[in-house]
C-alpha positions in Angstrom: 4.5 14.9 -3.9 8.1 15.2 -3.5 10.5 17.3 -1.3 12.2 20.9 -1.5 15.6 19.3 -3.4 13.7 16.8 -5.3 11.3 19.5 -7.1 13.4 20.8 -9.7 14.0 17.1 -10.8 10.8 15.8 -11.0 9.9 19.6 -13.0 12.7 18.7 -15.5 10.7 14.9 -15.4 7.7 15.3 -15.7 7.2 18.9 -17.2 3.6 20.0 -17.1 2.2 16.3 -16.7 1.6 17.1 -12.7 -0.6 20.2 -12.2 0.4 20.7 -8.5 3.5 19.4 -6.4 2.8 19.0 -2.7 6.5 19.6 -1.0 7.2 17.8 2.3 10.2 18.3 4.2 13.5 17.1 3.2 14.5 15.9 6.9 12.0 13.1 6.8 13.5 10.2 6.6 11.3 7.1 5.6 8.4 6.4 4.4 6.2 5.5 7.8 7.0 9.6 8.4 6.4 10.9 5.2 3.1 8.7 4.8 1.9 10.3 8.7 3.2 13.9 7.6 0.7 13.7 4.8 -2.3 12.7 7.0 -1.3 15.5 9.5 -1.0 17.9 6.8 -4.0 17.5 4.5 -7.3 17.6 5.7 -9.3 14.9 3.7 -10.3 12.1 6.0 -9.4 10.2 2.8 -5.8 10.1 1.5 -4.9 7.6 -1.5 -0.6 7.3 -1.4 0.8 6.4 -4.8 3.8 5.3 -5.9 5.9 7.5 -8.5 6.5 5.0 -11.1 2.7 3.1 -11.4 2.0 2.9 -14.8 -1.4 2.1 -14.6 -3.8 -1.2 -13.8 -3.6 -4.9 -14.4 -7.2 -6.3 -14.6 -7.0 -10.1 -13.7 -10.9 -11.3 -14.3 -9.6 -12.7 -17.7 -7.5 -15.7 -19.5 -5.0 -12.7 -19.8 -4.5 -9.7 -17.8 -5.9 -6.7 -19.4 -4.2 -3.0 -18.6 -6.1 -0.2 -18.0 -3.6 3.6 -18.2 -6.7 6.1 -18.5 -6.4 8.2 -15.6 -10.0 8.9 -15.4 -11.2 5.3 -15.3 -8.8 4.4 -13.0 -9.5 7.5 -10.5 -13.1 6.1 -10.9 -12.4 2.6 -9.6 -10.3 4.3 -6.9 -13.2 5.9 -5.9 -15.3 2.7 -6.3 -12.6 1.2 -3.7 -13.0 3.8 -1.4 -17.1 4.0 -1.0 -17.1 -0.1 -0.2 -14.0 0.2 2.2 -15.5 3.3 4.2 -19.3 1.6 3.8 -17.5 -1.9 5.2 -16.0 0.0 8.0 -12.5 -0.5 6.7 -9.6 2.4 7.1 -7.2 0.9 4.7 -7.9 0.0 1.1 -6.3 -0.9 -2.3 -5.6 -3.4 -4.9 -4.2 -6.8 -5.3 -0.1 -7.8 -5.1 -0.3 -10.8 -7.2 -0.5 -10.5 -11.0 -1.0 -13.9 -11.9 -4.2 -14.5 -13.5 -4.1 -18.4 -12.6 -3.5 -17.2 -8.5 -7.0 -14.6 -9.1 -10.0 -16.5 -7.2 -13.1 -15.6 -9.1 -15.5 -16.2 -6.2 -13.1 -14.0 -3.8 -12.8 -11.0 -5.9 -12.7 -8.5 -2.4 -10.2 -9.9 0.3 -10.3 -8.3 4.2 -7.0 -9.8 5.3 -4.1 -9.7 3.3 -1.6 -6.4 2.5 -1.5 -4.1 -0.2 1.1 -2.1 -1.7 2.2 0.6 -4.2 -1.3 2.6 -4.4 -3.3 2.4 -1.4 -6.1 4.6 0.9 -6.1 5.4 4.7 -9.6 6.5 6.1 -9.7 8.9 8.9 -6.4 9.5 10.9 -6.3 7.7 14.0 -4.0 5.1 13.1 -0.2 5.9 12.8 2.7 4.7 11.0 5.8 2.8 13.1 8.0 5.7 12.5 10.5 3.3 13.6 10.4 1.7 10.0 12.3 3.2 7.0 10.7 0.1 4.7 7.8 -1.9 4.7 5.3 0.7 6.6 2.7 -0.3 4.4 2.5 -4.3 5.8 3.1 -3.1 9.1 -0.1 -0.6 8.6 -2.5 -3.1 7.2 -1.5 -5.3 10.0 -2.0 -2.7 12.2 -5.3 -1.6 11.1 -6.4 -5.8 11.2 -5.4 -5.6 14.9 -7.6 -2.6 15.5 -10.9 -3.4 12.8 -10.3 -6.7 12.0 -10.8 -5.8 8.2 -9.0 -3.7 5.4 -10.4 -4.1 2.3 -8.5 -4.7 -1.0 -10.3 -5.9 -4.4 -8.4 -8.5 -5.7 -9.1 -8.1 -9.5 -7.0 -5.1 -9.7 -2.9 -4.9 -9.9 -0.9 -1.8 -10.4 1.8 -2.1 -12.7 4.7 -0.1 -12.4 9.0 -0.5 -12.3 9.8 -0.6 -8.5 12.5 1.4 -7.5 12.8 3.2 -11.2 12.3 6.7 -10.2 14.6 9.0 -8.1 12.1 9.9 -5.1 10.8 8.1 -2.1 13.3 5.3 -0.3 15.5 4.9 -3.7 18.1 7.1 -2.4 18.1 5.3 0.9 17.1 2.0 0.6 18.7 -1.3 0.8 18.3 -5.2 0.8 19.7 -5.2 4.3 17.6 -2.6 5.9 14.6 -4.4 3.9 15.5 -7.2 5.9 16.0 -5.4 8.8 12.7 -4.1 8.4 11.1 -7.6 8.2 12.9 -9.0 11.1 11.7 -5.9 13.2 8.3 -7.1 11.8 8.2 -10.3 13.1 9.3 -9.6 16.3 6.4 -7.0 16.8 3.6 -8.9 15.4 4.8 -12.3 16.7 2.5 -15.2 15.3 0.5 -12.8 13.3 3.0 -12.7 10.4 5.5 -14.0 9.6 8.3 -13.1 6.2 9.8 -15.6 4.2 13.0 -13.6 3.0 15.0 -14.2 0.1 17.5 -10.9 -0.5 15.0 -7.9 -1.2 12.0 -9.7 -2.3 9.4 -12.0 0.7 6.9 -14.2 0.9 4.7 -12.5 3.5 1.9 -14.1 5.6 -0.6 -12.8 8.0 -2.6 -14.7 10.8 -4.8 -12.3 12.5 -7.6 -14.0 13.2 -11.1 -12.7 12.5 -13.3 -12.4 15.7 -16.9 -10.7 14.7 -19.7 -12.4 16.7 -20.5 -16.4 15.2 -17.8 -16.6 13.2 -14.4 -18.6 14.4 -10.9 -17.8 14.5 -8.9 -18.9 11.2 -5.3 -18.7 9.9 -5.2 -16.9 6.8 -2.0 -16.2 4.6 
């Protein structure tokens, strides 16, 4: 996916490795637009948003992390992801943001209450994106969809891999460590006690507190 003016360099990119470019407008600005052009635009009532420079999978079930670049396999466990968030009643799904093996909790392989990022699902299309944001969209959204379900779902043995900000499309023409932080201060003033960003130039610590309320079981804090 890419817009009018970025076509002809992803063509010269990637040559004949995409079969079909999707082109959005070149007047959005920000990804929280772009993300709820595509879930006006398309009509699956399942749309998985990827990155541009993922490389493939870390698997983290190991001593060492093992990589997984097939396309096939890793459409499969997409797939996989999918049928457990939609049968757990989840609208946002993906993989894990730490790749250290020691951090991997064996007997918590599927975690309902953190953020993903890089490659990740939204089910159905009743929840928006703060169009307000021009970084960070995808925290915001997983917080968002907490509020609302109480639950995404994100298996924790998988980690994409990839080189952030490598390739020419997305926020890379736009997108800075102040307006990063902007971003997470605007954050934390909208969630309030529900998250709060430990900032340190462009990269954060980020924690959520949104407390789960199904029937018997108590309130916790979770980061």
């Amino acid at each position: 996916m890419c817009t009018d003016q970025e076509r002809p360099l992803y063509e010269a990119a990637l040559g004949n490795q995409v079969k079909e470019y999707a082109e959005i407008p070149h007047s959005l600005l920000g990804m929280a637009n772009i993300r709820n052009w595509i879930i006006d635009h398309f009509p699956e009532d399942c749309m998985f948003m990827l990155d541009d420079d993922l490389e493939g999978l870390d698997v983290r079930t190991h001593e060492k992390s093992r990589f997984i670049f097939d396309p096939q396999i890793i459409e499969q466990i997409i797939d996989n992801t999918y049928i457990c968030a939609r049968d757990a009643g989840a609208r946002v799904f993906g993989f894990g943001v730490d790749h250290q093996v020691m951090h991997f909790r064996a007997n918590r392989p599927f975690v309902v209450n953190i953020w993903t990022d890089q490659g990740w699902g939204v089910i159905g299309k009743d929840l928006r994106f703060d169009s307000r944001m021009t970084s960070r969209s995808n925290v915001d959204f997983c917080v968002l969809s907490m509020m609302k379900d109480r639950i995404v779902w994100i298996d924790d043995r998988y980690c994409w891999r990839g080189i952030k900000r490598g390739n020419i499309g997305g926020l890379s023409a736009y997108r800075t460590s102040e307006r990063d932080m902007a971003n997470g201060r605007y954050l934390e003033r909208k969630w309030g006690k529900y998250l709060h960003l430990t900032m340190k130039g462009a990269c954060s610590g980020i924690s959520v507190a949104v407390p789960r309320q199904q029937p018997g079981i108590p309130s916790s804090r979770v980061s």
